[in-house]
N, C-alpha and C positions, 0 to 999 in steps of 0.2 A: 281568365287567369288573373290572379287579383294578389295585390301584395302588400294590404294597407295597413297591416300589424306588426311590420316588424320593416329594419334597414335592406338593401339589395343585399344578395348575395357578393362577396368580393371575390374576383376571378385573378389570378396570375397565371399570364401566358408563357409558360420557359421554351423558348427559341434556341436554336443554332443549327450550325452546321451538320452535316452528316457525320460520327465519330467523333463529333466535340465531347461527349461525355455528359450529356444531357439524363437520360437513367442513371448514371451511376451519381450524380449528384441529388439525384432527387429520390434514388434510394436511401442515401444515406440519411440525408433532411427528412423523410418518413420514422427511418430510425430511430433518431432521437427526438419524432417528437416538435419541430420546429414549426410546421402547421395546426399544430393539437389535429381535430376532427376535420377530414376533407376529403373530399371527392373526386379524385383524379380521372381526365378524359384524357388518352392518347391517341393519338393521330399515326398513323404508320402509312406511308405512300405503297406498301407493298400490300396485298390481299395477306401476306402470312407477318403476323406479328411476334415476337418474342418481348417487348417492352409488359406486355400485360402481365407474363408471366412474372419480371423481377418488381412488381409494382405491387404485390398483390397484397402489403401490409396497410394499403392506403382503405378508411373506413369503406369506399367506397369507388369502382373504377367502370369506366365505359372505354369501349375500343370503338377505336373510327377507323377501320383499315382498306385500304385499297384505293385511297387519292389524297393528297393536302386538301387541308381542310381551308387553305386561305384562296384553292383555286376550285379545282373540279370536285371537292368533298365539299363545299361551303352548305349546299345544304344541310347534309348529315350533319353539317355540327350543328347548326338553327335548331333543326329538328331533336335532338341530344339535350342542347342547354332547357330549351325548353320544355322538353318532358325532364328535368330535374328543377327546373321553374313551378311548376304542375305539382310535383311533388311535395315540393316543398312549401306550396300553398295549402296541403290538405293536413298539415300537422299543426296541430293547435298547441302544442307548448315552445314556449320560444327557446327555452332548454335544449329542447329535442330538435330543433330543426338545422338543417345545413345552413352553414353560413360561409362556407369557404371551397372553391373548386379552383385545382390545378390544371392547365389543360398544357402536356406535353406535346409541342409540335412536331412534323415532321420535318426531318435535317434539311427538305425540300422546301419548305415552305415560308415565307415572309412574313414575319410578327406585325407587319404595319398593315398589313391586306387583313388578317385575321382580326386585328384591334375593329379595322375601319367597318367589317362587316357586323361584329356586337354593335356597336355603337349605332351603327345605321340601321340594327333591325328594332321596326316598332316594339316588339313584345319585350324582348332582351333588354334594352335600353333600360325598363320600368325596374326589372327586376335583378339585372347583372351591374357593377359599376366595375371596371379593369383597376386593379390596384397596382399592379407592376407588371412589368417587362422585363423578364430577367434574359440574359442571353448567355449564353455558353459559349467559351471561344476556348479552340485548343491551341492551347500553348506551343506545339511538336508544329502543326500543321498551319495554324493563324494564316501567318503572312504569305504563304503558297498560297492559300486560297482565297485571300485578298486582292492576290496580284492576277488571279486568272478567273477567279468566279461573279458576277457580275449578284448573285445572291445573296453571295455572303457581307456582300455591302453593305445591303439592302437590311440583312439582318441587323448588324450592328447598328447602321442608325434608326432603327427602332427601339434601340435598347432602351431602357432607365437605368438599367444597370450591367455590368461587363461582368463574368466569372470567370476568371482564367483555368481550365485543367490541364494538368499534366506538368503544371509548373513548377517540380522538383525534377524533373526529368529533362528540362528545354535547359540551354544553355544560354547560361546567365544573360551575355550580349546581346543575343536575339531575343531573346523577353522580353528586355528590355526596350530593343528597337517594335517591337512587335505591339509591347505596351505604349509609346509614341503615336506609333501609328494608326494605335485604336483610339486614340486623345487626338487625335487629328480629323479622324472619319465623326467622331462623337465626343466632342468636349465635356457634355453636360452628365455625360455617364460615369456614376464613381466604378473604381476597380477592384475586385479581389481575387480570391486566388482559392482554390481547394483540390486537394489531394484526395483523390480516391473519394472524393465527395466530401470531405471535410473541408470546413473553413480552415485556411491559414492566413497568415499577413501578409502583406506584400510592401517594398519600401518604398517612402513617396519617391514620385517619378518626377525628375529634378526639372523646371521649365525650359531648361537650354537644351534637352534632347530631340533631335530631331526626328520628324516621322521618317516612314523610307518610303521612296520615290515609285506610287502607283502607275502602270501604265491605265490608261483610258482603255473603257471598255465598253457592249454595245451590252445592251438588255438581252440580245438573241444571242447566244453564246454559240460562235463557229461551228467548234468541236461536234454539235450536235448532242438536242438534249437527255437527260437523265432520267432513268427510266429503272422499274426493279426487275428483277429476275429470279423466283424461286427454284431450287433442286431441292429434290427428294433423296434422301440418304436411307439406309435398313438401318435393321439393329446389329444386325450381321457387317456391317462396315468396317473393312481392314485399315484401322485409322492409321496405321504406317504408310500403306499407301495412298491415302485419301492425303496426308499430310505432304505427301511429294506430288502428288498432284497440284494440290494446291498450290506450292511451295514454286510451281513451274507455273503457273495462270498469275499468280504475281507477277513474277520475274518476267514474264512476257507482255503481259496487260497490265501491270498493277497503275499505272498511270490514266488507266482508262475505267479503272474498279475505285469509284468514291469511297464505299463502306462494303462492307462484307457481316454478317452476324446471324446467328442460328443456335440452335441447342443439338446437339447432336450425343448418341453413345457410345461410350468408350471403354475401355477395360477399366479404366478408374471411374466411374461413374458419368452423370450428366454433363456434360462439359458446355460450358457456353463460350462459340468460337466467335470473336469478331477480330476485325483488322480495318484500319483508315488507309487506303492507299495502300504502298506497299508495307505496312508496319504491323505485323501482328501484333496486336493485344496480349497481356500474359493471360492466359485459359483460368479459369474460373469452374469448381467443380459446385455444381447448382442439389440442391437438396433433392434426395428420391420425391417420388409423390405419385398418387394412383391413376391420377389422369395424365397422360401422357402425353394431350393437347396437340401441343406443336413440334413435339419434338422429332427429330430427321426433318427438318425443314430449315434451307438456309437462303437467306436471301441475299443477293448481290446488288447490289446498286451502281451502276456504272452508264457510260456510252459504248452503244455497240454491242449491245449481250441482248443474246434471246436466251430463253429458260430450256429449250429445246435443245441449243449447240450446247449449251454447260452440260445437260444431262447428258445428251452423246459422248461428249468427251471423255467426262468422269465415268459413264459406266463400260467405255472401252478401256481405260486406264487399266478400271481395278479387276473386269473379265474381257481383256482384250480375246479371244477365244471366242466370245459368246456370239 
């Protein structure tokens, strides 16, 4: 595998948290066009993925699904870059050839483990160079999960650069202090801001504000780690009560439920459900299409859930009888 006629490929790795909003910015950034031609690889910790599906205007996509790719996926992704390394070798016009791959992390995963493993593989190294670290930080949720996740730390100072979402929605004070606090964790990281995956501005962050006060925390996280859990849904699903279902698995567990998100059907069509914690997402109705892929498949991401007790529960809810 040989790359002696043209520059490496340039790789940007977009990082964050679970329900930072990492797809819906970088659908939007597909939209208009902001990569020109690229290659998107996404990472999904769960065996069932839904990112692939709102992804699919990117020239070209690979799915990594079923572990972070900065831990127990690390080979799959070696193996991945590399057969588009391969490929990209065998095109002779330099017009035509890839020059640019996105690789979407999972919410799970650490952008400095993933840098360190390109970087340190012989083949990659020739042919890939890391161009940024974009990180995704949710605005609503940021400093919760600064102050309890020992990942999300982790995340941020890998960053090159910070993206705040949902920062029309957080309240102004806390953003504020939240933006602080990420200028403390990562000074060298500029900041911005986007709505629904749009860019917007953000006002400079004045130097007497202060961060807010992190407790200390341990790399093994008490609570016990995070882990996915898929349910299977029909087409036939009484989403009134799938919806009080739900609405009760929150309200009891939602502290122990990271992310939630799936495509699931509904009288109004495709719906794509996610929620961070206890905060439902507003539904999203996703275009028909013939393949129908993943759809009735949701994944839960939390401590403490098996895919077995979720299915038990949900299919006595909705035919307690059976």
């Amino acid at each position: 595998m040989s790359d002696t006629t043209g520059s490496r490929m340039r790789l940007t790795v977009l990082g964050g948290y679970l329900g930072s909003g990492k797809t819906t910015w970088l659908r939007h950034q597909l939209h208009v066009g902001r990569f020109g031609p690229v290659h998107v690889v996404v990472n999904e910790a769960a065996e069932t993925s839904v990112d692939d599906i709102l992804l699919a205007t990117a020239s070209g996509l690979t799915l990594l699904a079923g572990g972070c790719c900065c831990c127990v996926g690390r080979q799959d992704l070696i193996t991945a870059l590399r057969h588009l390394c391969d490929l990209r070798s065998q095109v002779t016009s330099t017009d035509a050839r890839l020059n640019r791959i996105i690789l979407e992390t999972s919410g799970l995963a650490d952008p400095g483990a993933i840098v360190s493993t390109i970087q340190g593989d012989p083949v990659l190294i020739n042919h890939i160079v890391i161009d940024e670290v974009l990180v995704v930080v949710d605005a609503l949720h940021g400093l919760a999960q600064l102050s309890s996740e020992p990942l999300g730390r982790h995340q941020i100072g890998a960053a090159d650069r910070l993206i705040l979402s949902k920062s029309d929605v957080a309240d102004p004070a806390a953003l504020t202090l939240l933006r602080a606090t990420l200028r403390g964790l990562n000074p060298a990281a500029p900041q911005s801001a986007a709505i629904l995956g749009e860019d917007v501005a953000l006002d400079q962050l004045p130097p007497e504000i202060q961060a807010a006060p992190l407790p200390p925390l341990s790399d093994e996280e008490t609570r016990g780690p995070i882990f996915p859990a898929c349910v299977t849904v029909g087409d036939a699903l009484d989403w009134s009560l799938f919806a009080v279902w739900l609405s009760a698995l929150l309200h009891a567990r939602g502290n122990d439920l990271v992310r939630i998100k799936g495509v699931v059907r509904t009288p109004a069509g495709r719906l794509l459900l996610q929620t961070v914690r206890k905060v439902v997402q507003s539904p999203e109705i996703l275009p028909e299409r013939v393949d129908l892929g993943e759809d009735g498949k949701i994944v839960f991401i939390g401590r403490g859930f098996r895919a077995e007790d979720l299915q038990r529960s949900l299919d006595h809810f909705i035919n307690p009888t059976r």
